[in-house]
PDBQT receptor file of N, H, CA, C and O in Angstrom, charges set to zero:
ATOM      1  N   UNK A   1      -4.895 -16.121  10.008  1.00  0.00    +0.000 N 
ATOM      2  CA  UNK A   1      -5.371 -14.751  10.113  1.00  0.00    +0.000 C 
ATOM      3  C   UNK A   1      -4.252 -13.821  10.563  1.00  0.00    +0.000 C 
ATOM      4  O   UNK A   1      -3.752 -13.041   9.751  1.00  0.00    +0.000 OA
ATOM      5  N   UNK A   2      -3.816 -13.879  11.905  1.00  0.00    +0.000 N 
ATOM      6  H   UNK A   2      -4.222 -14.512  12.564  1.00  0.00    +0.000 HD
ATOM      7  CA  UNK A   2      -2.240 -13.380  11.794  1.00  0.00    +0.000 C 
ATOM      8  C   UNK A   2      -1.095 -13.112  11.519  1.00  0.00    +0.000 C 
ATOM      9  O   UNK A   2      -0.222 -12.409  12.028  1.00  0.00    +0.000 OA
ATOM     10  N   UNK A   3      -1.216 -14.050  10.238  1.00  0.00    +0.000 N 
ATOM     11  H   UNK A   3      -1.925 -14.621   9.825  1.00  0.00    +0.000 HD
ATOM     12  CA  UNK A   3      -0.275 -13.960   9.139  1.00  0.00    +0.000 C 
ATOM     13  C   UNK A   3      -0.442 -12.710   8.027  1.00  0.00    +0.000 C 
ATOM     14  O   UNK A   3       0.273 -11.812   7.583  1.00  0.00    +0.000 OA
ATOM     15  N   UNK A   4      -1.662 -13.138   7.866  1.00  0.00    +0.000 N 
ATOM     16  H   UNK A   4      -2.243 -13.867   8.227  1.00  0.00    +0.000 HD
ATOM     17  CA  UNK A   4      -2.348 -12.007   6.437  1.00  0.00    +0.000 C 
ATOM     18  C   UNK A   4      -1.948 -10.935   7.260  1.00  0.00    +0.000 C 
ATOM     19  O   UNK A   4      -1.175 -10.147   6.714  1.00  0.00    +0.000 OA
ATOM     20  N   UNK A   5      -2.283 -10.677   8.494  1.00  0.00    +0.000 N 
ATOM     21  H   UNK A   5      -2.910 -11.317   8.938  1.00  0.00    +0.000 HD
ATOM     22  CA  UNK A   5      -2.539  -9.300   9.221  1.00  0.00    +0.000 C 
ATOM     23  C   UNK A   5      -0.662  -8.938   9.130  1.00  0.00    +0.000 C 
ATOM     24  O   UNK A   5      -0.525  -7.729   8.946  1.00  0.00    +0.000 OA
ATOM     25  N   UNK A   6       0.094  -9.339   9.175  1.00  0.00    +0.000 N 
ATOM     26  H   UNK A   6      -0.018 -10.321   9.325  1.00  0.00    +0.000 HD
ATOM     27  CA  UNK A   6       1.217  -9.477   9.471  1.00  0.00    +0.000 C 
ATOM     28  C   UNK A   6       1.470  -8.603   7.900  1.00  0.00    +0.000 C 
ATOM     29  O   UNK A   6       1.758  -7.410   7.800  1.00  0.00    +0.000 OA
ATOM     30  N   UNK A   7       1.250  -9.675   6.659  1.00  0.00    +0.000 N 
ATOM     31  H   UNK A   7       1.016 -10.644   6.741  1.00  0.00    +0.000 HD
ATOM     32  CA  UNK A   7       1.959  -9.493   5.614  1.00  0.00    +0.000 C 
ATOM     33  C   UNK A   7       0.893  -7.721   5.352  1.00  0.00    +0.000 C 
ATOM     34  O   UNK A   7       1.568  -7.005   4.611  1.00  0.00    +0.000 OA
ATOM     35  N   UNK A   8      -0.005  -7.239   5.631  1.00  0.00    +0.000 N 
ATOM     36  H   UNK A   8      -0.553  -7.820   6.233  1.00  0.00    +0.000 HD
ATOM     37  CA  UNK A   8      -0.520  -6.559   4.960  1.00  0.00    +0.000 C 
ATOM     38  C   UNK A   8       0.132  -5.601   5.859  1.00  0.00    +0.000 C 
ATOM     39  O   UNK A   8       0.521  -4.611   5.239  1.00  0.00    +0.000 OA
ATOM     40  N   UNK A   9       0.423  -5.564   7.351  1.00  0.00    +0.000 N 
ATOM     41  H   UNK A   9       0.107  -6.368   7.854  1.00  0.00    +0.000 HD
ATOM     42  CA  UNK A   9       0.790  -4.416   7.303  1.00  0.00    +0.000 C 
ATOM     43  C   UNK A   9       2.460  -4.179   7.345  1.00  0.00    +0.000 C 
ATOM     44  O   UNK A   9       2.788  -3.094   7.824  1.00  0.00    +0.000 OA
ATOM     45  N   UNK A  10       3.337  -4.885   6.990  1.00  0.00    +0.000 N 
ATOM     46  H   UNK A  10       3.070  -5.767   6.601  1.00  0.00    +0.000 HD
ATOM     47  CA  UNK A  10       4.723  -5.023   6.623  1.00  0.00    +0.000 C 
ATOM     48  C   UNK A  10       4.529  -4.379   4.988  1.00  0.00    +0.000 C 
ATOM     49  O   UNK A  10       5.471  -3.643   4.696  1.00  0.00    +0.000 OA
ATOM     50  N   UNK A  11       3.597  -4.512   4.005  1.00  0.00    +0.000 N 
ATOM     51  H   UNK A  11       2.832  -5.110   4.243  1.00  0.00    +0.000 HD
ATOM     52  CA  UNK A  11       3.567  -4.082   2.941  1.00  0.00    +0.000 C 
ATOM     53  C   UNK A  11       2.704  -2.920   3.091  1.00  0.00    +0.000 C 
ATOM     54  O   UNK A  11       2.550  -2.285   2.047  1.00  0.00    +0.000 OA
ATOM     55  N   UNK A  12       2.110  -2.484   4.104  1.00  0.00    +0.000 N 
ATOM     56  H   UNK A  12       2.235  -2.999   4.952  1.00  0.00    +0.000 HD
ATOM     57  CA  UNK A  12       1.447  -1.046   3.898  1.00  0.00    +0.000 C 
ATOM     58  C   UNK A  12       3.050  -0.278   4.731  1.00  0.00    +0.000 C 
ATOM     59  O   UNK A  12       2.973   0.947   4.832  1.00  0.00    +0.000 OA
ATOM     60  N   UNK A  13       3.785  -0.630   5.036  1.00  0.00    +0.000 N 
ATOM     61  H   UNK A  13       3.847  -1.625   4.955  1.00  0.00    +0.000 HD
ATOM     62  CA  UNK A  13       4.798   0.067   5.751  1.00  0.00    +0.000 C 
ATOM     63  C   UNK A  13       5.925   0.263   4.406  1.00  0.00    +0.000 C 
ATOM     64  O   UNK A  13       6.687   1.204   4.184  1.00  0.00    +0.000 OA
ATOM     65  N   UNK A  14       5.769  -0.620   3.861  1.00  0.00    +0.000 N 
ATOM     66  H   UNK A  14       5.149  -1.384   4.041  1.00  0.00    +0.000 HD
ATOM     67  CA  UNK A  14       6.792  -0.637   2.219  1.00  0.00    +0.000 C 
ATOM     68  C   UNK A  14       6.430   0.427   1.379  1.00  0.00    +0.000 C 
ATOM     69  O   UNK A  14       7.136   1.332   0.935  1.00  0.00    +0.000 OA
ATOM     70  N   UNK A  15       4.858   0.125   1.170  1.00  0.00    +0.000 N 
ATOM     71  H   UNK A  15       4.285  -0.610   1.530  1.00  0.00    +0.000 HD
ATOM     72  CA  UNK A  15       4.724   1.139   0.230  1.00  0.00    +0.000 C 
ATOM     73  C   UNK A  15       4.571   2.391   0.660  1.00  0.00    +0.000 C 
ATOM     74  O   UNK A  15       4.751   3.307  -0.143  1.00  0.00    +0.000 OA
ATOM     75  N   UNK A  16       4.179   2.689   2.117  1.00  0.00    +0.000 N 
ATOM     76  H   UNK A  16       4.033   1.945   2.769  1.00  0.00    +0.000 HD
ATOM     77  CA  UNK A  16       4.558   4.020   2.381  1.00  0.00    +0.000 C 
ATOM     78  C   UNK A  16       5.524   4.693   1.958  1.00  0.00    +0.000 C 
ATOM     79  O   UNK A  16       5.726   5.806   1.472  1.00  0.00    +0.000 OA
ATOM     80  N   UNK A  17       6.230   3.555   2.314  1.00  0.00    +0.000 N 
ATOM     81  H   UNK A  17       6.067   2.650   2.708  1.00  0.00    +0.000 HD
ATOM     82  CA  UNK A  17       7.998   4.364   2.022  1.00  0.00    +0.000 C 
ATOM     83  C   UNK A  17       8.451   4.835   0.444  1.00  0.00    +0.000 C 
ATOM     84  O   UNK A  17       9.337   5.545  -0.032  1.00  0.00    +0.000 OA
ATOM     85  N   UNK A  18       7.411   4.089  -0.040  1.00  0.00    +0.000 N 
ATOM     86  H   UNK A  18       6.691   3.513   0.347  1.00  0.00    +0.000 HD
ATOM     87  CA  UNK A  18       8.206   4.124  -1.810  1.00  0.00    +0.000 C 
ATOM     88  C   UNK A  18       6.784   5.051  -2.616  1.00  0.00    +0.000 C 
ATOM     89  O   UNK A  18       6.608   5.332  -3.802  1.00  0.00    +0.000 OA
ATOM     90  N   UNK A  19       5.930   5.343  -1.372  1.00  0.00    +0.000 N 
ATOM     91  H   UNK A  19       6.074   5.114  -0.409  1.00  0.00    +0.000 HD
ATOM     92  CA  UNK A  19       4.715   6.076  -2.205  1.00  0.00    +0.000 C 
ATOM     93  C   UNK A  19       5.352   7.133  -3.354  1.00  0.00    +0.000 C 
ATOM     94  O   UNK A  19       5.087   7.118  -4.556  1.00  0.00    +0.000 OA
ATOM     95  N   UNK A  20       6.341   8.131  -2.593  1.00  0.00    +0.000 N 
ATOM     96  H   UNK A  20       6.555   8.143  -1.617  1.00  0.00    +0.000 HD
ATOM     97  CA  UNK A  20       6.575   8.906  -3.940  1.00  0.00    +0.000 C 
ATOM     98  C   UNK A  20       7.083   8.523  -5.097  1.00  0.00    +0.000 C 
ATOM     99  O   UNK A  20       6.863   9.073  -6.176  1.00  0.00    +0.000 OA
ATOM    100  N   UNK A  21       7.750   7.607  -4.919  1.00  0.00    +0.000 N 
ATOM    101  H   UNK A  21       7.929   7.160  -4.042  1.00  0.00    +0.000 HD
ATOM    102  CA  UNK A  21       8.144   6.713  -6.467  1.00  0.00    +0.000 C 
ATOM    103  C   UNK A  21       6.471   5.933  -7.057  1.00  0.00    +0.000 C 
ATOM    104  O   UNK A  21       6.180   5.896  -8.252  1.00  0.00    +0.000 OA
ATOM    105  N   UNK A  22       5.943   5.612  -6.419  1.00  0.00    +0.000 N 
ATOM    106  H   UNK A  22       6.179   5.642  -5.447  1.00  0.00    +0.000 HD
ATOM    107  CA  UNK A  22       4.485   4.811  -6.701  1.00  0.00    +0.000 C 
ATOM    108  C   UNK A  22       3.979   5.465  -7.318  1.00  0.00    +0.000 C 
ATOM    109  O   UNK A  22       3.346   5.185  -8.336  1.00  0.00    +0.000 OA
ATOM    110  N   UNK A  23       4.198   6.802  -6.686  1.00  0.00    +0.000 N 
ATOM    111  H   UNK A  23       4.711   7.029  -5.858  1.00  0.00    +0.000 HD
ATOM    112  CA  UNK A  23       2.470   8.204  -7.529  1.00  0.00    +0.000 C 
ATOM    113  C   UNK A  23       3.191   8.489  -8.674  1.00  0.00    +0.000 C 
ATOM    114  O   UNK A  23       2.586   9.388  -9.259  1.00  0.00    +0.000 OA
ATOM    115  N   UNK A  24       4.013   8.223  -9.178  1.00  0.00    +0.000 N 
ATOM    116  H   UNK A  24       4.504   7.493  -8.703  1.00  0.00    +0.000 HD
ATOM    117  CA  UNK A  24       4.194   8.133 -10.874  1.00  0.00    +0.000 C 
ATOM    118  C   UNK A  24       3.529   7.320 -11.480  1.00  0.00    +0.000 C 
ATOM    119  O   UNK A  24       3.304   7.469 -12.681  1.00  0.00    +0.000 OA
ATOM    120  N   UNK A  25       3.174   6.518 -10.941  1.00  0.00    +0.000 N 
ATOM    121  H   UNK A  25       3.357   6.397  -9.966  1.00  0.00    +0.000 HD
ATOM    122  CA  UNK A  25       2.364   5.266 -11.976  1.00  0.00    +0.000 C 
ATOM    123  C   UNK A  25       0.779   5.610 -11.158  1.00  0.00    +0.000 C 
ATOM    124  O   UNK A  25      -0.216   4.937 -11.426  1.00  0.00    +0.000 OA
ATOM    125  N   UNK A  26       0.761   6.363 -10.493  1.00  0.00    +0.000 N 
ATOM    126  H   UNK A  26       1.569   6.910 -10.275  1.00  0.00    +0.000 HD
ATOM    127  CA  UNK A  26      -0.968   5.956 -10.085  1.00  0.00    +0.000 C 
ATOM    128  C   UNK A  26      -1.257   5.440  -8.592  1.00  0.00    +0.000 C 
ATOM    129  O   UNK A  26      -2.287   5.250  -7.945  1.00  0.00    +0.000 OA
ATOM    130  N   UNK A  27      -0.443   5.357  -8.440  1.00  0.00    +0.000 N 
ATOM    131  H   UNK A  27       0.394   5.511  -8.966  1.00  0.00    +0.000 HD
ATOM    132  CA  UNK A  27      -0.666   4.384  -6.890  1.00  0.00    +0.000 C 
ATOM    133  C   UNK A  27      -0.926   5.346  -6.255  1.00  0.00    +0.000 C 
ATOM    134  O   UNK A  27      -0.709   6.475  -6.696  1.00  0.00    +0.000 OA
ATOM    135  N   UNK A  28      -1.460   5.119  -5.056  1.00  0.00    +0.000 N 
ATOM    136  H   UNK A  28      -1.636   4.202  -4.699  1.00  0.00    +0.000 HD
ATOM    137  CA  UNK A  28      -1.514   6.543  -3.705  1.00  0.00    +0.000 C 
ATOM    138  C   UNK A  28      -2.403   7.456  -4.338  1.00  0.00    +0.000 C 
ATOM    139  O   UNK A  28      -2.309   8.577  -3.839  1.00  0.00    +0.000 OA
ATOM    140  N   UNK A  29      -3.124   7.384  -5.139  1.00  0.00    +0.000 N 
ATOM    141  H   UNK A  29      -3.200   6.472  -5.544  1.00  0.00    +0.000 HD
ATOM    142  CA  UNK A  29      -4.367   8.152  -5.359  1.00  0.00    +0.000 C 
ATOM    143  C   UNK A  29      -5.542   7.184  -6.200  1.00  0.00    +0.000 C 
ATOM    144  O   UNK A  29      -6.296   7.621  -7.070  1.00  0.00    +0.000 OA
ATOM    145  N   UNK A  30      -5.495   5.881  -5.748  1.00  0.00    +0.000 N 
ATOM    146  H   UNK A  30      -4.882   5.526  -5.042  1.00  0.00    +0.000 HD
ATOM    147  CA  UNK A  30      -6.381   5.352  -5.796  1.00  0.00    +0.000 C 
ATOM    148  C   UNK A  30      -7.744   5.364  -4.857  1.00  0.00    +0.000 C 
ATOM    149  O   UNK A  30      -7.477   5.139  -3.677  1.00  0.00    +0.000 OA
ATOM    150  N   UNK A  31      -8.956   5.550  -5.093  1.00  0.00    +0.000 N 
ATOM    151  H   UNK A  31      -9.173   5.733  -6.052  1.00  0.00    +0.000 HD
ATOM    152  CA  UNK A  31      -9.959   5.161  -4.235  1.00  0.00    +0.000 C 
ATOM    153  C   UNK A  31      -9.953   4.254  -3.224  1.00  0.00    +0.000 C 
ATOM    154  O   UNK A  31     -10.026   3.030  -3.336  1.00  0.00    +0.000 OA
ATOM    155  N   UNK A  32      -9.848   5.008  -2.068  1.00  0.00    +0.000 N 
ATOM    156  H   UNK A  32      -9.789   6.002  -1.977  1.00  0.00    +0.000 HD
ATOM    157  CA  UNK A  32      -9.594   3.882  -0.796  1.00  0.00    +0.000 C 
ATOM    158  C   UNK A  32      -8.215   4.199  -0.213  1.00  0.00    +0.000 C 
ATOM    159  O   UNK A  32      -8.056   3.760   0.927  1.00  0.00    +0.000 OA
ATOM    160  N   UNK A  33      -7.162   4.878  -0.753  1.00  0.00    +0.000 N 
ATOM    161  H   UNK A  33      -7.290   5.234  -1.679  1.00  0.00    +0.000 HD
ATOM    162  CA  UNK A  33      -6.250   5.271  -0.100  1.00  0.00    +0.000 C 
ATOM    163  C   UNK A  33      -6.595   6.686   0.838  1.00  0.00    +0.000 C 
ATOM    164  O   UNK A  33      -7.280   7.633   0.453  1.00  0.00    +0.000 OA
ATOM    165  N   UNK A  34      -6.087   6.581   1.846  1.00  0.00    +0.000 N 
ATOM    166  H   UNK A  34      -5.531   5.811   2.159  1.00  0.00    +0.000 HD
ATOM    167  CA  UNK A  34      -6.294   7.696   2.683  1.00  0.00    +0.000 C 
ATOM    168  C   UNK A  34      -5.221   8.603   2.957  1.00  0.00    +0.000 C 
ATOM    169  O   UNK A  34      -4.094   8.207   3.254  1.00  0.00    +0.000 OA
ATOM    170  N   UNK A  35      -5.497   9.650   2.877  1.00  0.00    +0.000 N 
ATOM    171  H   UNK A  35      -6.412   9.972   2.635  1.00  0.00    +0.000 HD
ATOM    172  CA  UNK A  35      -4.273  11.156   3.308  1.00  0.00    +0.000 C 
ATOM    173  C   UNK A  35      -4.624  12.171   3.608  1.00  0.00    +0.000 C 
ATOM    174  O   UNK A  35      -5.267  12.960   2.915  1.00  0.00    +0.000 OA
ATOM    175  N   UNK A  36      -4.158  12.340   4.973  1.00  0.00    +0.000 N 
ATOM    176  H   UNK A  36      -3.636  11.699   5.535  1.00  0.00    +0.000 HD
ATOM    177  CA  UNK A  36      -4.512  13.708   5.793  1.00  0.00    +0.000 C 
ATOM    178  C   UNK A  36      -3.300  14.122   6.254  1.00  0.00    +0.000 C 
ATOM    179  O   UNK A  36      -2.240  13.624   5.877  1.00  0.00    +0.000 OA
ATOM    180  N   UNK A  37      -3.431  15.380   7.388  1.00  0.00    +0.000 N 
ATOM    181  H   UNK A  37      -4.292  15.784   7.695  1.00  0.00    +0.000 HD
ATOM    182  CA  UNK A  37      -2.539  16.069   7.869  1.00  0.00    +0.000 C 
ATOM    183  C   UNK A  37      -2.987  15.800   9.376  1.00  0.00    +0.000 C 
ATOM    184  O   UNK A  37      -4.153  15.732   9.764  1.00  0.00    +0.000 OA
ATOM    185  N   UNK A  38      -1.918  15.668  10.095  1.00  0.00    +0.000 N 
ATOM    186  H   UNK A  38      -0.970  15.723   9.779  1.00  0.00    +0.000 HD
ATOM    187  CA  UNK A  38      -2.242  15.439  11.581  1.00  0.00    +0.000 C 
ATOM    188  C   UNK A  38      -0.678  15.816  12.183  1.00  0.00    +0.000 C 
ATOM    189  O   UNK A  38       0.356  15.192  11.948  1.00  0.00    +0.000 OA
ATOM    190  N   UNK A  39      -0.848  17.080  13.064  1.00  0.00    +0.000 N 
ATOM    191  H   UNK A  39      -1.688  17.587  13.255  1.00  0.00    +0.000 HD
ATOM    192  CA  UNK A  39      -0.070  17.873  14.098  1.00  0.00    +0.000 C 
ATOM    193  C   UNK A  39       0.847  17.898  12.800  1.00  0.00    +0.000 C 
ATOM    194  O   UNK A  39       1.824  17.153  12.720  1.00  0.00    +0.000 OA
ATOM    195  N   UNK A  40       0.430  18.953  11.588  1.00  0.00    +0.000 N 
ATOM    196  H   UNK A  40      -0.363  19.558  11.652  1.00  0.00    +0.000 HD
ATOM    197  CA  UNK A  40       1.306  19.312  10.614  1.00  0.00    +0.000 C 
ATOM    198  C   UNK A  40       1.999  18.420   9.815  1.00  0.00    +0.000 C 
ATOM    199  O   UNK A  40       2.633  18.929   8.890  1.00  0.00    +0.000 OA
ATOM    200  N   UNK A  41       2.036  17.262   9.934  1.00  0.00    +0.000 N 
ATOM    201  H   UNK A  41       1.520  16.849  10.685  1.00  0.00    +0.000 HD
ATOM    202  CA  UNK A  41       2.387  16.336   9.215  1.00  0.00    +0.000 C 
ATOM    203  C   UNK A  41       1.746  15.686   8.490  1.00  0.00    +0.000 C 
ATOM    204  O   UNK A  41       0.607  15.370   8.834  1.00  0.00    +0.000 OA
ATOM    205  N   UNK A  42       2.351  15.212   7.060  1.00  0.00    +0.000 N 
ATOM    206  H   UNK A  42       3.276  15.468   6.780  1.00  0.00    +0.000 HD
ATOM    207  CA  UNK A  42       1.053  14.271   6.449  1.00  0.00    +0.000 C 
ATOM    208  C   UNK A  42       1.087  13.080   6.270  1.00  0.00    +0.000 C 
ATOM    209  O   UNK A  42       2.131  12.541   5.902  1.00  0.00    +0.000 OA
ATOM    210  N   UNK A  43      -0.146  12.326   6.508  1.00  0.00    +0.000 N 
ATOM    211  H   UNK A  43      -0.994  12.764   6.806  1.00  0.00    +0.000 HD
ATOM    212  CA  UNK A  43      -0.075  11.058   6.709  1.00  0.00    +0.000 C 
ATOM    213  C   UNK A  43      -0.396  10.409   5.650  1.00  0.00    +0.000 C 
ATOM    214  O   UNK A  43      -1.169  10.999   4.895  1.00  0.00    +0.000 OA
ATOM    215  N   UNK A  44       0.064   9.045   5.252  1.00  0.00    +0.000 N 
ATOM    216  H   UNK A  44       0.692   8.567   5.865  1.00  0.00    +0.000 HD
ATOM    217  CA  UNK A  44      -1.212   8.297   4.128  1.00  0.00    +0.000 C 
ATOM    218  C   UNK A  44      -0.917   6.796   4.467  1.00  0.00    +0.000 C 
ATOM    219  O   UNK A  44       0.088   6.148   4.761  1.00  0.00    +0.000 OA
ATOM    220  N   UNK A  45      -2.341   6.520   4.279  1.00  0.00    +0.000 N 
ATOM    221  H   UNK A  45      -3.157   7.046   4.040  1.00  0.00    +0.000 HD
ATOM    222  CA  UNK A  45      -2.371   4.790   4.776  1.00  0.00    +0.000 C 
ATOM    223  C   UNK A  45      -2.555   4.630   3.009  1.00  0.00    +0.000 C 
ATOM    224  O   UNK A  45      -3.603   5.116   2.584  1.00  0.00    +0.000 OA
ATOM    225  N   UNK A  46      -1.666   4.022   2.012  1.00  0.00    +0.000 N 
ATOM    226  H   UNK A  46      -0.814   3.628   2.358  1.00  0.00    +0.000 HD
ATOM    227  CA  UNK A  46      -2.293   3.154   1.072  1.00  0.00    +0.000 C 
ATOM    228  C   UNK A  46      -3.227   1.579   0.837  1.00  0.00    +0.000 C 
ATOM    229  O   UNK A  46      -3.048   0.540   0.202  1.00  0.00    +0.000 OA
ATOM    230  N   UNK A  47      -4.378   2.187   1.837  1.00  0.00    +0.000 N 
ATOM    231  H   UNK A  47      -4.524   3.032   2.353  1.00  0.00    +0.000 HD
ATOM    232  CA  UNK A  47      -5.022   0.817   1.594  1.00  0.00    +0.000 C 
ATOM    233  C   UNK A  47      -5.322   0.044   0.154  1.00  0.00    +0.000 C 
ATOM    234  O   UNK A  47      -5.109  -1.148  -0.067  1.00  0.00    +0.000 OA
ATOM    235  N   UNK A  48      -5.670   0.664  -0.431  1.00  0.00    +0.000 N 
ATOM    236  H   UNK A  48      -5.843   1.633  -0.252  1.00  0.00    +0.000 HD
ATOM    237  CA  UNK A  48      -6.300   0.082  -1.553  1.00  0.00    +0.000 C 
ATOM    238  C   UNK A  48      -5.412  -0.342  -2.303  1.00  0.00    +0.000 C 
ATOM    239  O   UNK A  48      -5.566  -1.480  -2.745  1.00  0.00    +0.000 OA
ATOM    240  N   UNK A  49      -4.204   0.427  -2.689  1.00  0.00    +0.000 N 
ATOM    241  H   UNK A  49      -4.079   1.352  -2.330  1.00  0.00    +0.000 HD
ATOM    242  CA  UNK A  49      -3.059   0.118  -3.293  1.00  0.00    +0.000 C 
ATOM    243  C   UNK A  49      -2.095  -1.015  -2.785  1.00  0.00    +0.000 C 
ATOM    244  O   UNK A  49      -1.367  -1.753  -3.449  1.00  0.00    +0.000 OA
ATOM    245  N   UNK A  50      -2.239  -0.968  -1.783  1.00  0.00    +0.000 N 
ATOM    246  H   UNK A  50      -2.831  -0.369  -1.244  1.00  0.00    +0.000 HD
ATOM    247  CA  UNK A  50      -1.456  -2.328  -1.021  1.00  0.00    +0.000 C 
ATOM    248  C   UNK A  50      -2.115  -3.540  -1.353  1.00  0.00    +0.000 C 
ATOM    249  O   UNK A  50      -1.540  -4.518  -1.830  1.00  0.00    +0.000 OA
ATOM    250  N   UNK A  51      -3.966  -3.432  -0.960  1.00  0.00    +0.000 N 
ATOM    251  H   UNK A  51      -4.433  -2.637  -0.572  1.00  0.00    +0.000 HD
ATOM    252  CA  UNK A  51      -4.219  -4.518  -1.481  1.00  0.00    +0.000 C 
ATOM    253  C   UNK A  51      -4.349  -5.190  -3.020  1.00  0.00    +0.000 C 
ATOM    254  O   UNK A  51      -4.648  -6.313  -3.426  1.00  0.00    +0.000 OA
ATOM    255  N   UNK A  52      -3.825  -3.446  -3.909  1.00  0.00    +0.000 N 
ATOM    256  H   UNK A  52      -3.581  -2.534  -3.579  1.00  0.00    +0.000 HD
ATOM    257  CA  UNK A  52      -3.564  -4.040  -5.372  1.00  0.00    +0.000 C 
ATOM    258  C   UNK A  52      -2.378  -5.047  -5.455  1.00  0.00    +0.000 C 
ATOM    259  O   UNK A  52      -2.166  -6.253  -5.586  1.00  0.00    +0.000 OA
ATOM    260  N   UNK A  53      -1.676  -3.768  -5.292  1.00  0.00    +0.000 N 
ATOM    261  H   UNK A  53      -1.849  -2.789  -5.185  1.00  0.00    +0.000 HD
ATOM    262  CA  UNK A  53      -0.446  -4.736  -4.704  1.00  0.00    +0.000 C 
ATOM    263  C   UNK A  53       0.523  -6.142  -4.663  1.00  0.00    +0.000 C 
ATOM    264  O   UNK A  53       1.495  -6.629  -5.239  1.00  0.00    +0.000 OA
ATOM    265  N   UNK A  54      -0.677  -6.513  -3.302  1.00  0.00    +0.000 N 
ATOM    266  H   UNK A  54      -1.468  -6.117  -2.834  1.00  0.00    +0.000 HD
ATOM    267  CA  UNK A  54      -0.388  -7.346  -2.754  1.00  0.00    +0.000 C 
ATOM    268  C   UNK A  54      -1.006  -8.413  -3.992  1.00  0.00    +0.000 C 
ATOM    269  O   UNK A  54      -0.355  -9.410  -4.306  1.00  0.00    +0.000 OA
ATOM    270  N   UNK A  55      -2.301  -8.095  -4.637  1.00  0.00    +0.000 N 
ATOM    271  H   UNK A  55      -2.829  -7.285  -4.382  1.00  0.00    +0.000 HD
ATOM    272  CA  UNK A  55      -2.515  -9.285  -4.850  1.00  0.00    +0.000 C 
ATOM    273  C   UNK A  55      -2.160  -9.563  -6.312  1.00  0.00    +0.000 C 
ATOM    274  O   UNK A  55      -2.443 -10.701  -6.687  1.00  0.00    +0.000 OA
ATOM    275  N   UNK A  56      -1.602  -8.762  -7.201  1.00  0.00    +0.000 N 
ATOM    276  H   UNK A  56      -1.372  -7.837  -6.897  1.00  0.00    +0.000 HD
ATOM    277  CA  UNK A  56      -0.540  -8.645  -7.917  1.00  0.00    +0.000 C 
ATOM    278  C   UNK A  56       0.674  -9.503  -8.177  1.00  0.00    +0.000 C 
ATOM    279  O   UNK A  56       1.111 -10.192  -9.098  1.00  0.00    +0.000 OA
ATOM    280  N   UNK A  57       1.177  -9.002  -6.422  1.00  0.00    +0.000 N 
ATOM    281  H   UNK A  57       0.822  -8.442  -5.673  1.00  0.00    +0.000 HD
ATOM    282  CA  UNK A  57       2.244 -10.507  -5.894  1.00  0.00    +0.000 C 
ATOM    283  C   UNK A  57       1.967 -11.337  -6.175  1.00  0.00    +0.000 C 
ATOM    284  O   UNK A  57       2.617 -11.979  -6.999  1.00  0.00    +0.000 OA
ATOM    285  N   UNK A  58       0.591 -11.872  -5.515  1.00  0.00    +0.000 N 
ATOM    286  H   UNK A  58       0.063 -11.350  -4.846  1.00  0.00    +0.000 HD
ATOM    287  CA  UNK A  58      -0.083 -13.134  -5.103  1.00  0.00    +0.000 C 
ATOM    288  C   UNK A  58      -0.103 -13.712  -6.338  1.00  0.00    +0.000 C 
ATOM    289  O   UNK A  58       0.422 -14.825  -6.359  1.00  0.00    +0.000 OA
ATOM    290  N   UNK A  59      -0.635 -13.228  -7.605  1.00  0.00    +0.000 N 
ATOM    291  H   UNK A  59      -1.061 -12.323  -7.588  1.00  0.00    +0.000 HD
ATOM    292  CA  UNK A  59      -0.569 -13.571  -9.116  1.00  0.00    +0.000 C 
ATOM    293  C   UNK A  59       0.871 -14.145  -9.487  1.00  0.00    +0.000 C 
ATOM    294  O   UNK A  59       1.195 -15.319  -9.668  1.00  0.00    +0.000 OA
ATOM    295  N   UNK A  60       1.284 -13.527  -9.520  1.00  0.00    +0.000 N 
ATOM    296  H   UNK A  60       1.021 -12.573  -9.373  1.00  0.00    +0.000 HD
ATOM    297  CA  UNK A  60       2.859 -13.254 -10.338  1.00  0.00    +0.000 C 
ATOM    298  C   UNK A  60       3.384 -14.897  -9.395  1.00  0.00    +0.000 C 
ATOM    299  O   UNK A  60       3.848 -15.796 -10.097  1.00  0.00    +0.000 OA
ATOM    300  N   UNK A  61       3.296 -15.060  -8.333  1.00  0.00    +0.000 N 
ATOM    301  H   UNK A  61       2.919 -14.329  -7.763  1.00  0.00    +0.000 HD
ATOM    302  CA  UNK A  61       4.049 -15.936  -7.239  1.00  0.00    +0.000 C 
ATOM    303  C   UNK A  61       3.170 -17.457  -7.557  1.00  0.00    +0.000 C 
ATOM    304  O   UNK A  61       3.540 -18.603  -7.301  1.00  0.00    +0.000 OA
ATOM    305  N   UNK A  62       2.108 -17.070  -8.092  1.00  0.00    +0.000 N 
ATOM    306  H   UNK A  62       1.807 -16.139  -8.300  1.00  0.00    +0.000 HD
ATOM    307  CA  UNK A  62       1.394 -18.461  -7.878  1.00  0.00    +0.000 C 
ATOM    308  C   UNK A  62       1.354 -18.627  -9.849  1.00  0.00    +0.000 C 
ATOM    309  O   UNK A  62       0.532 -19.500 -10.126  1.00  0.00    +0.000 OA
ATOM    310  N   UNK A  63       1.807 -18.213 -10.740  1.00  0.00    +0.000 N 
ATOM    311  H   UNK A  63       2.475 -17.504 -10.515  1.00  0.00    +0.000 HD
ATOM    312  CA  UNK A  63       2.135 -17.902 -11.930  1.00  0.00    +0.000 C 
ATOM    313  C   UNK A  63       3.423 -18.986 -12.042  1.00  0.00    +0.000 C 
ATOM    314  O   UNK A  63       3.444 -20.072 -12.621  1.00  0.00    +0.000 OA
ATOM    315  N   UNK A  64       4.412 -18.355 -11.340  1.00  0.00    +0.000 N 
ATOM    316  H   UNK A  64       4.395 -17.473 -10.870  1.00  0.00    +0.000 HD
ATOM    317  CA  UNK A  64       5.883 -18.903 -11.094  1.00  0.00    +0.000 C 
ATOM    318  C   UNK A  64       5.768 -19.826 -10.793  1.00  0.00    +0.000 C 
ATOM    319  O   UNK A  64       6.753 -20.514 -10.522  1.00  0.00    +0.000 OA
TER     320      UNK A  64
C-alpha cells in the first residue's frame, strides 16, 4: 500500500510539471482532474490523468 501511495504521488508531481506539454494531447482536462486558484496562484492535482497514466505504464511494462 505504501508503495502505490509512493508511486502515485511521485507521478502526480511529474505530470504536474509536464501538464503544459500534456494539455496538447488532452490530459489535464480530463474528468476528475482538479484546478483552482488559491492565494492567486493556480493549482491542479491531475488525478485522473495520472491514474491514466499510470496505468498505461502498467500496460506497456507488463507487455515488455
Amino acid at each position: 500500500m505504501i508503495r502505490w501511495l509512493i508511486v502515485v504521488v511521485l507521478a502526480s508531481i511529474l505530470f504536474s510539471g509536464l501538464m503544459p506539454w500534456l494539455r496538447r494531447f488532452g490530459f489535464g482536462r480530463l474528468p476528475g482532474d482538479l484546478e483552482f486558484r488559491f492565494f492567486g496562484r493556480e493549482v491542479s492535482i491531475p488525478l485522473m490523468s495520472t491514474l491514466l497514466l499510470s496505468l498505461l505504464a502498467m500496460l506497456i511494462s507488463r507487455w515488455i
